[in-house]
Each structure stands twice: as structure tokens, then as C-alpha cells.
C-alpha positions in Angstrom: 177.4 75.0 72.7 175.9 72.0 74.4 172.6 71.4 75.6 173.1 71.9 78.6 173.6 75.8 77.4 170.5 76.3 75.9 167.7 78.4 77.1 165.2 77.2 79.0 162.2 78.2 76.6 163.2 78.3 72.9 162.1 81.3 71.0 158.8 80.4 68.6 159.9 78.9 65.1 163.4 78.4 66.0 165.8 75.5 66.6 169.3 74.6 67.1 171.6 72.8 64.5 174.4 70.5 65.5 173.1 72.0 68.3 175.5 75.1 67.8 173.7 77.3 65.4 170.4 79.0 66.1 168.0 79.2 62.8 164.5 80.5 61.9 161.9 78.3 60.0 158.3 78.8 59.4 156.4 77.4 56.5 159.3 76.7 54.7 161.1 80.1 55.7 164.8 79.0 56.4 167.3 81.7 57.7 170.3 81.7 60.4 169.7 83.5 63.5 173.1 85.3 65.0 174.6 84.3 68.2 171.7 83.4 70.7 168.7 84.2 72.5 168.6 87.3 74.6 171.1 88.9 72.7 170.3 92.1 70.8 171.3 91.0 67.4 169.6 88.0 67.9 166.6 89.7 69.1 166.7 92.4 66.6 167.3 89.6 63.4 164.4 87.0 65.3 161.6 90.4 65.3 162.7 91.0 61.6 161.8 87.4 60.6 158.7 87.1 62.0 157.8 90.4 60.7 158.2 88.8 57.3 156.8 85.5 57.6 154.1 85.4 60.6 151.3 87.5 60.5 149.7 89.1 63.4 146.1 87.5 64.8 143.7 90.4 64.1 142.2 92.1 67.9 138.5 91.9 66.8 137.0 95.2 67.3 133.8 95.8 68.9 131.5 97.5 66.2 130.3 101.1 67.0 126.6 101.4 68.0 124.2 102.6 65.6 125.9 100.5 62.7 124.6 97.7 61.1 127.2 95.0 62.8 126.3 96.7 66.3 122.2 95.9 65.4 122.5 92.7 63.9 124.7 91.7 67.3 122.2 92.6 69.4 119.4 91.2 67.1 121.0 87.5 67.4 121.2 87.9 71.2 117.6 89.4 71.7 114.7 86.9 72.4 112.7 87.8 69.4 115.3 86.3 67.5 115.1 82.8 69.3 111.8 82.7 69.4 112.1 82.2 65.3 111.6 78.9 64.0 115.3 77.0 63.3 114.5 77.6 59.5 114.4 81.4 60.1 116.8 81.4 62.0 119.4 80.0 59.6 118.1 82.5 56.7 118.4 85.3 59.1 121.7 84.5 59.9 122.6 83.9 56.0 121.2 87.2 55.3 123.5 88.9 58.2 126.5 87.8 56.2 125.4 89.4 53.3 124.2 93.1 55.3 127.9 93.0 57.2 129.8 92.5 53.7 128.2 95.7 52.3 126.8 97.4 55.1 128.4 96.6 58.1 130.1 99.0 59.7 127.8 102.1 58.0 125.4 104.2 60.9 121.8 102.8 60.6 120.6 106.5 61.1 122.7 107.9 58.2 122.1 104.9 55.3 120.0 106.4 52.5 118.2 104.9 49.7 120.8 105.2 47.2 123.3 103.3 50.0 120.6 100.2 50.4 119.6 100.3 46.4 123.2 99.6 45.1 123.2 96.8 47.8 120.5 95.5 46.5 121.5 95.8 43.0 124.5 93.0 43.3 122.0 90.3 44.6 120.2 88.2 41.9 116.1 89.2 42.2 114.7 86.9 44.2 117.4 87.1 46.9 116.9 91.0 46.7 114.0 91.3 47.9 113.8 89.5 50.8 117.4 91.4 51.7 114.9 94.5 51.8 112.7 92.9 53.8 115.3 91.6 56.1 117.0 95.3 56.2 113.8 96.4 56.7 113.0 94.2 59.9 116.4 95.3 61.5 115.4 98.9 61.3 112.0 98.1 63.2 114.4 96.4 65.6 116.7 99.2 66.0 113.7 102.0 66.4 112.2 100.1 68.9 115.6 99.0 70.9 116.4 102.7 70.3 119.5 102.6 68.4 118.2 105.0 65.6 114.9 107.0 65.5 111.7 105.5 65.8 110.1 105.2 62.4 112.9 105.7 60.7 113.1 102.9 57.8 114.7 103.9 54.1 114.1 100.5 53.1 110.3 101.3 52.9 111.2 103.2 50.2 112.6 100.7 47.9 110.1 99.7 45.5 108.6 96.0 46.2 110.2 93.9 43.2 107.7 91.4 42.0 108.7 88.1 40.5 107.1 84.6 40.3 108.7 81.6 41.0 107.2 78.3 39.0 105.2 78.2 41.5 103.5 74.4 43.1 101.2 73.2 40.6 98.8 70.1 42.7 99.6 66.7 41.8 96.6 65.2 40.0 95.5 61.7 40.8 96.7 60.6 37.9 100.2 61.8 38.5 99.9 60.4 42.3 98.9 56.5 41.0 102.1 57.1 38.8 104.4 57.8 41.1 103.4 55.8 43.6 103.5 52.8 40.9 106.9 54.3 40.3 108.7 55.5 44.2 110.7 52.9 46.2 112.2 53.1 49.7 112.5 57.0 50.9 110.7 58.6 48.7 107.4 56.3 48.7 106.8 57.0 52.5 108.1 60.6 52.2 104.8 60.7 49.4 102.2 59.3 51.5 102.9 61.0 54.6 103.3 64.1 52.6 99.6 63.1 51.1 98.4 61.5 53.9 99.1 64.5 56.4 98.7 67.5 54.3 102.1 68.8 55.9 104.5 71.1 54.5 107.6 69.0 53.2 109.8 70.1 56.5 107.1 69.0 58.8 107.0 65.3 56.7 111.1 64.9 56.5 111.1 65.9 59.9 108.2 63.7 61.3 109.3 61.0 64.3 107.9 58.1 65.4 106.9 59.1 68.8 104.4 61.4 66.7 102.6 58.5 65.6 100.2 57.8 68.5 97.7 55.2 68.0 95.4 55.8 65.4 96.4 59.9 65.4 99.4 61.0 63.9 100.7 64.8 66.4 102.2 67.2 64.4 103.5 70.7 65.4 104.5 72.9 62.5 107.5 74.2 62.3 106.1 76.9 60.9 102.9 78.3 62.8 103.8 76.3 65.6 100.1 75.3 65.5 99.5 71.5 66.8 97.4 69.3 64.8 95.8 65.6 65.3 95.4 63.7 62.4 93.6 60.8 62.0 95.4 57.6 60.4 94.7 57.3 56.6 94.9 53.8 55.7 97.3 53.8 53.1 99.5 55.6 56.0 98.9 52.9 58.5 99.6 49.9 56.2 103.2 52.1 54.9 104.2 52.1 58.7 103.2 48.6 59.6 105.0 48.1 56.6 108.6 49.9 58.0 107.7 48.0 61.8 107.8 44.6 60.2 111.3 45.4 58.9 112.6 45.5 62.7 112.5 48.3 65.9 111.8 51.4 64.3 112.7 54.7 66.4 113.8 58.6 65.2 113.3 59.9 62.4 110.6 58.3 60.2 112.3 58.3 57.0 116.1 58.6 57.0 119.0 58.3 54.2 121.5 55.2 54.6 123.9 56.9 57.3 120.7 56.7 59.5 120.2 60.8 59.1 116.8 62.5 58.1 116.6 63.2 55.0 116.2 67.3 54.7 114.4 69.6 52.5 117.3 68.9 49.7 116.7 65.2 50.1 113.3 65.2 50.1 113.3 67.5 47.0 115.9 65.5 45.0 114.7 62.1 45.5 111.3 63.4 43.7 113.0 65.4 41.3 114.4 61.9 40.3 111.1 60.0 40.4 109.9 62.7 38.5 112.2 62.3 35.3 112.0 58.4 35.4 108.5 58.3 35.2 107.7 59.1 30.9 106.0 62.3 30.6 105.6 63.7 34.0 105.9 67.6 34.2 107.8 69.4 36.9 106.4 68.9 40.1 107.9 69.9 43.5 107.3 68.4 47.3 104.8 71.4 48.2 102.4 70.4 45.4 101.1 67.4 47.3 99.8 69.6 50.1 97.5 71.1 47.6 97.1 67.5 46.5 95.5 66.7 49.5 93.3 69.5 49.7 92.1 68.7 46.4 91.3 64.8 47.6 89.6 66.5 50.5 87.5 68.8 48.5 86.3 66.4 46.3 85.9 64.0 48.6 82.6 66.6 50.5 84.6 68.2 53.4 84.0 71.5 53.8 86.2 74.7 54.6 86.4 74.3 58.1 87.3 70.6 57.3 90.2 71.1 55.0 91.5 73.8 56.8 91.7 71.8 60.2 94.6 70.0 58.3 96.4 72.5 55.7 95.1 75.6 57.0 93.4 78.6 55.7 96.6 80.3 53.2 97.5 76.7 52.3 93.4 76.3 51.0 93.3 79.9 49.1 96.4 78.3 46.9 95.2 74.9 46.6 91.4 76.4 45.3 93.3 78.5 43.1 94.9 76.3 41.2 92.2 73.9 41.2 89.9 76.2 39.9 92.5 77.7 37.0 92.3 73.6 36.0 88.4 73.6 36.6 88.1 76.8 34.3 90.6 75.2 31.6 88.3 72.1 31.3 85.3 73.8 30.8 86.9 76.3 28.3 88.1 73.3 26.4 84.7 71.8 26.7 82.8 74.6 25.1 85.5 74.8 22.0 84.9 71.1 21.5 81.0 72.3 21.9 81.6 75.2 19.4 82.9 73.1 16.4 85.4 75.2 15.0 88.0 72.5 14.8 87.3 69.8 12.0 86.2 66.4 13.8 88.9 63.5 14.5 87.1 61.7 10.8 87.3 65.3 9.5 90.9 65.5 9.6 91.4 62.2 7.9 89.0 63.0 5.1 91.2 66.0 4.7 94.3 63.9 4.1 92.6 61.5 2.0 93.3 61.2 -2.0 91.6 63.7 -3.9 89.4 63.5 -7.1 91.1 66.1 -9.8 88.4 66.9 -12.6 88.3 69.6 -15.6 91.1 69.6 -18.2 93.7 67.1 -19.0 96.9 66.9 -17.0 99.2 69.6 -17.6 96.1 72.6 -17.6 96.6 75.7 -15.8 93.3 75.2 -13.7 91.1 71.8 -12.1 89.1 71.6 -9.7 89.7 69.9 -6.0 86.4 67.7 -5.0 87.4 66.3 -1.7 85.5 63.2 -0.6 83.7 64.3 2.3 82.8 67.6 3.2 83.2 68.9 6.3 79.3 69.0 7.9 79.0 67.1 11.0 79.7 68.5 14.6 82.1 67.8 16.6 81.2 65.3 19.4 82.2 66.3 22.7 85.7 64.8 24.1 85.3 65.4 27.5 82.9 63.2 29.6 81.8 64.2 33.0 83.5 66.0 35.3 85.2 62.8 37.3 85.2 63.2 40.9 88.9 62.5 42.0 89.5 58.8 44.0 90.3 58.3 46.9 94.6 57.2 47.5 95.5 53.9 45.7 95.8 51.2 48.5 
């Protein structure tokens, strides 16, 4: 058979050799095909080798309404959705992935309790909970789109689960003059604008140059949407005058070497590596410096008003909380120290010193311990005033 005799379109997965023989290969699949295309026992052999060796595309099937696939369809599309910051938005869709594995193609209306508590029992805690939430917000959708009943919500009925994370304990200004004796390149500017600003760490990886305007740095959160004007710190100014002297500066503020911001992960690695270089430092996380600044604006006189115009109000109930669980810690100390339970610093060395052994020769069963100095005096206090924390390092 020459080639002028072959077919005009050759069968999928086939080809001719010696260009006689007609054979079958796919993925290293290797088997003769008889006589030629368009006959029957070619046809019949051809189907019975791509039964074996090529599966089908699956036809995607449109999910039923009511079930949790149809919802979370129509949830993506709907503007409510869109009008989520880009943070949200990614969670949201993470959390999809996880409610379609389990739940997907189950009728909102007939999900119970028990269905939504074993889901939530194969996530780890934290993740759980804001499933529940999540599950939670589509049925709200669903009742008011009406795709189930209005009010009808069995995730209310899960019990909250409560857990605490480590929590964002405020850098102190003893911690900030060590790591900003300590932080090169990225992670130096990240710091001060993160101090500098007051911003959550997305709005300081994020920030851009055309945000710095003058003497004002403009900043919209990402997460309130609320826009702010800043006034220039100082230490900010001379850290961007610092980057423009190294040549045209536009973008992103802070980027990695490939020229691309940094991101949340970035931002929190690079400190969790100053962090461990720098002797002694405990754990501290890229949020903490937001309550650092409050703390530098509180003890620098500004008022409520004041430090909220810059962190705002939830931000300023955490920062005052943890200042004030370090406030109360110092003055507990303080009065200890005051009390005089605890031998004196002289006290404890008098306790180590030799001691005189009087009574009976060596070897008695009983003698009497005289130590050198009794233990009379009280205890001076450690701690001096109350220091007012400085302003940032220049």
C-alpha cells in the first residue's frame, strides 16, 4: 500500500509502518490494527484500543440548585462577593474547595448538624471554625437569594470553638533600637514604615511610591477601605531619601530581588530571621509593631482620637491591652521588691558565704550553724521610675 492509498485523515493514535501496516500507539500502548480504516474489523479493533488506553474527558455537570456547589457558584458570581477585599476573596475561595470536597453536591435545605459537625471534625481547630463561619455566611446568602428558607442556618448551632493563637505581643523600644541596629535592606524599610505608619503588615508590603505625596504619606486599607493621611515621620523621610539616592524609584516600595513585592510571607520571614539573629529576642510577629506605634503615640501625649486617626479604634483596644497587662506586671513586681520577701542581692551572697561551725568537736551528732550576716535589711527597690518610651532612633 502506497501513500498515495492512504486516507485522507488518519485515525487518532495511529500510524502506518513500511507504510503497509496500520498500528495503534498511545503512551507507550503498541498493537497492530487489521486491514485499514473504514473497515469493520478495523473499526471494531481501533474502538477496543482506545477503550483500553484513552480515557474519556469528563462532561462537567451543572450542579443541582439548592446544593452547596449550586450556592457557592452563584456566591462567586454575585457582587457581594467582589466587593470583598482581594485577601477575602482568596480565603473565600480556599474555603469553597474544602465545602465542595465534603459538601458539595448535598441540598442546603436538608444538611443537619451532625452532616456539618463531622465536616468540621477533619479540619485542624483553627481552620474549623472559620469553615463554620464560612458555611454559615453561605446560608445567609442562600435565604436571602432564596435557594433555601429564610432563617434557616444549622451552622448556628455548632458550638463556637475557642482557641488562642500566640497572639501580637508590642515590640518594646528596646526591642525596636535592636532590630533596627540589627535589619538591613528589605526588612529595615519594611520596620519603619510598618512603625512609622501604624499600618497593618499588608497595607506596608503593599505600599507604592505614588502614595508618598509630599510630606503625607496616602494610604487606603485593604481592609476597611478607610483612607488615611499620614504625616512624614522623620526617620521615614530620611529611609526614603535614602532608597531615591540609590537611582529612579517607582512600584512597589520595598520589593525582593526579581523586582516583586514582597508579600505577607516575605514580610513575615525576613523578621522571623532578624528575630533569631539578634541574642535573646522573643517571638515577635509583623502585627506587633502596629501596637508598637500606638504605644510610642500614647506615651508620647496623643490622645484617643489621636491614636485612633492612625491605627483605629479595634487596633487601640489591643494595643492598651497589652500595654496595660505589661503596666500591671511592673507595678506587681514593684510592690514584691517593696514587700521584702526575697532576700536582698548582699543577702544571697551572705547566704553562700563560709559558715562558722561551733559546739562539739568534729565528728558530733549536733553544731550549731552561725551564719555571718543575718538577714535584716530591706530590700531596696529595683525598679526606678516608670520611663516614658523615646521617640524612634534616628
Amino acid at each position: 500500500m502506497g501513500k498515495v492509498n492512504q486516507p485522507a485523515v488518519r485515525p487518532a493514535y495511529t500510524y502506518l509502518a513500511k507504510a503497509k501496516y496500520w498500528r495503534f500507539r498511545y503512551r507507550g500502548f503498541d498493537a497492530p490494527l487489521p486491514e485499514r480504516p473504514g473497515h469493520p474489523r478495523f473499526e471494531a479493533k481501533y474502538a477496543e484500543c482506545l477503550a483500553l488506553t484513552v480515557r474519556p474527558a469528563p462532561i462537567a455537570a451543572k450542579p443541582s440548585k439548592g446544593t452547596f456547589d449550586y450556592v457557592l457558584r452563584k456566591f462567586y458570581e454575585d457582587v457581594e462577593f467582589r466587593a470583598l477585599s482581594a485577601r477575602t476573596q482568596a480565603n473565600y475561595l480556599q474555603f469553597g474547595k474544602s465545602v465542595s470536597k465534603y459538601l458539595g453536591d448535598c441540598a442546603m435545605q436538608h444538611t443537619t448538624v451532625d452532616m456539618l459537625a463531622a465536616v468540621r471534625n477533619r479540619m485542624a481547630i483553627g481552620y474549623a471554625e472559620v469553615m463554620r463561619l464560612f458555611i454559615s455566611r453561605l446560608y445567609v446568602f442562600a435565604g436571602d437569594r432564596g435557594y433555601v428558607l429564610q432563617g434557616l442556618n444549622p451552622a448556628l448551632r455548632l458550638r463556637r470553638i475557642k482557641s488562642k493563637g500566640a497572639g501580637h505581643e508590642p515590640w518594646s523600644h528596646e526591642e525596636i533600637a535592636l532590630m533596627l541596629q540589627y535589619a538591613t535592606g528589605a526588612i529595615r524599610t519594611l520596620i519603619i514604615i510598618a512603625l512609622c505608619t501604624g499600618q497593618r503588615p499588608g497595607d506596608v508590603w503593599r505600599m507604592n511610591w505614588s502614595q508618598v505625596v509630599g510630606d503625607f504619606v496616602r494610604v487606603r486599607q485593604s481592609k476597611t477601605k478607610e483612607d488615611l493621611t499620614i504625616p512624614m515621620h522623620p526617620v521615614l523621610r530620611a529611609e526614603l531619601d535614602r532608597l531615591r539616592a540609590q537611582g529612579p524609584v517607582s512600584g512597589f516600595i520595598v520589593t525582593n530581588r526579581t523586582g516583586e513585592p514582597i508579600g505577607e510571607r516575605g514580610f513575615y520571614y525576613r523578621l522571623k530571621a532578624l528575630v533569631a539573629r539578634i541574642p535573646n529576642m522573643p517571638r515577635r510577629t509583623p502585627h506587633g509593631s502596629r501596637y508598637a506605634t500606638a504605644a510610642l503615640l500614647r506615651d508620647a501625649g496623643c490622645d484617643v482620637d489621636q491614636i485612633c486617626s492612625i491605627i483605629g479604634h479595634r487596633t487601640y483596644e489591643m494595643a492598651m491591652k497589652y500595654l496595660r497587662r505589661r503596666q500591671l506586671a511592673i507595678e506587681a513586681m514593684a510592690r514584691l521588691v517593696r514587700h521584702a520577701a526575697l532576700p536582698t542581692q548582699r543577702e544571697v551572697h551572705a547566704l553562700s558565704a563560709p559558715l562558722r561551725v561551733t559546739g562539739p568537736a568534729a565528728g558530733a551528732s549536733m553544731c550549731r550553724r552561725e551564719l555571718v550576716e543575718p538577714i535584716c535589711r530591706p530590700a531596696p527597690s529595683v525598679f526606678p521610675r516608670t520611663q516614658s518610651v523615646v521617640a524612634l532612633p534616628g
